[in-house]
C-alpha positions as CSV (number, residue, x, y, z in Angstrom):
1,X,2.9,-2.9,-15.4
2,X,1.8,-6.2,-16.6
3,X,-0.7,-7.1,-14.2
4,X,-4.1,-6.0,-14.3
5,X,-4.6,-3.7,-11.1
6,X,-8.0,-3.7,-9.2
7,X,-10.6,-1.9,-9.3
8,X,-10.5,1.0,-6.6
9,X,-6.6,1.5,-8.1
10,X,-8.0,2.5,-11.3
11,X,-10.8,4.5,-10.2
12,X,-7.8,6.0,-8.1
13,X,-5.4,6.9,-11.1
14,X,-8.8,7.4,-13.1
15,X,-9.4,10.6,-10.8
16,X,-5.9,11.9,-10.3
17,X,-5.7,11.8,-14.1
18,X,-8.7,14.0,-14.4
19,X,-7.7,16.1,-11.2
20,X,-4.4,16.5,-12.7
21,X,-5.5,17.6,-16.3
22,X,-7.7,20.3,-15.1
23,X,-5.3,21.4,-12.6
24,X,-2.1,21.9,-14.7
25,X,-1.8,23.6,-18.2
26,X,1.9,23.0,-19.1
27,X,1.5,19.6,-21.1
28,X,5.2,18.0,-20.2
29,X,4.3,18.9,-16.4
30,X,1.2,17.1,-16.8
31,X,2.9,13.9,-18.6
32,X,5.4,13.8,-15.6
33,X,2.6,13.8,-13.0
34,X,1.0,11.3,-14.5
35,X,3.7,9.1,-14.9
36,X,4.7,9.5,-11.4
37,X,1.6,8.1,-10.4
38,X,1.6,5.6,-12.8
39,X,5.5,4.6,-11.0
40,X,3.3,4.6,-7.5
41,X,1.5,1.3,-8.5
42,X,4.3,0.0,-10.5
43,X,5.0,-3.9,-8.8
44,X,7.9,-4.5,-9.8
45,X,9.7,-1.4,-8.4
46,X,8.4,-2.6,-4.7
47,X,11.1,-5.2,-4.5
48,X,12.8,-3.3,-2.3
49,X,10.3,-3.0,0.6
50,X,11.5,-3.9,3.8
51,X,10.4,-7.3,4.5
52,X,7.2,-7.8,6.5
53,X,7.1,-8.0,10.3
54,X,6.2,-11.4,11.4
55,X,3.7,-11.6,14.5
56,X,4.9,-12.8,17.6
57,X,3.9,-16.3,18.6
58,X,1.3,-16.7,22.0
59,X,3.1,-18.2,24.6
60,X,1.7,-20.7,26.9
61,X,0.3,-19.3,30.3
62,X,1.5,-21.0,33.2
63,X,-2.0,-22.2,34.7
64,X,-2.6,-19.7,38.5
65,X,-2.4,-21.6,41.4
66,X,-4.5,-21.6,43.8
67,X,-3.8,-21.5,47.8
68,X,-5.8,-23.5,49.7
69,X,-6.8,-22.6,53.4
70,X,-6.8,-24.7,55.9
């Protein structure tokens, strides 16, 4: 992870470290979960997301005609 991540992604991992250290006394299990969550906000394994989903563009309206009563 090179870049810097932002702030709520810290306090995120921040507290799943902490939740994950009082939750779990086997020390390798605890390394693993903690990497795992590290690989979650790891860029540069999210090449392979599907590409994004372009909106569609507006099309024009035909103006309503209006009938005319004679």
């Amino acid at each position: 992870m090179n870049k810097k991540l932002n702030k709520s992604a810290r306090k995120h991992i921040r507290q799943e470290k902490a939740r994950i250290r009082r939750g779990t006394s086997d020390i390798s299990k605890r390394e693993d979960m903690i990497k795992q969550l590290y690989a979650k906000f790891d860029n540069t394994a999210q090449k392979e997301v599907a590409p994004k989903i372009l909106k569609k563009s507006k099309t024009l309206k035909k103006p309503k005609t209006v009938k005319v009563s004679e």
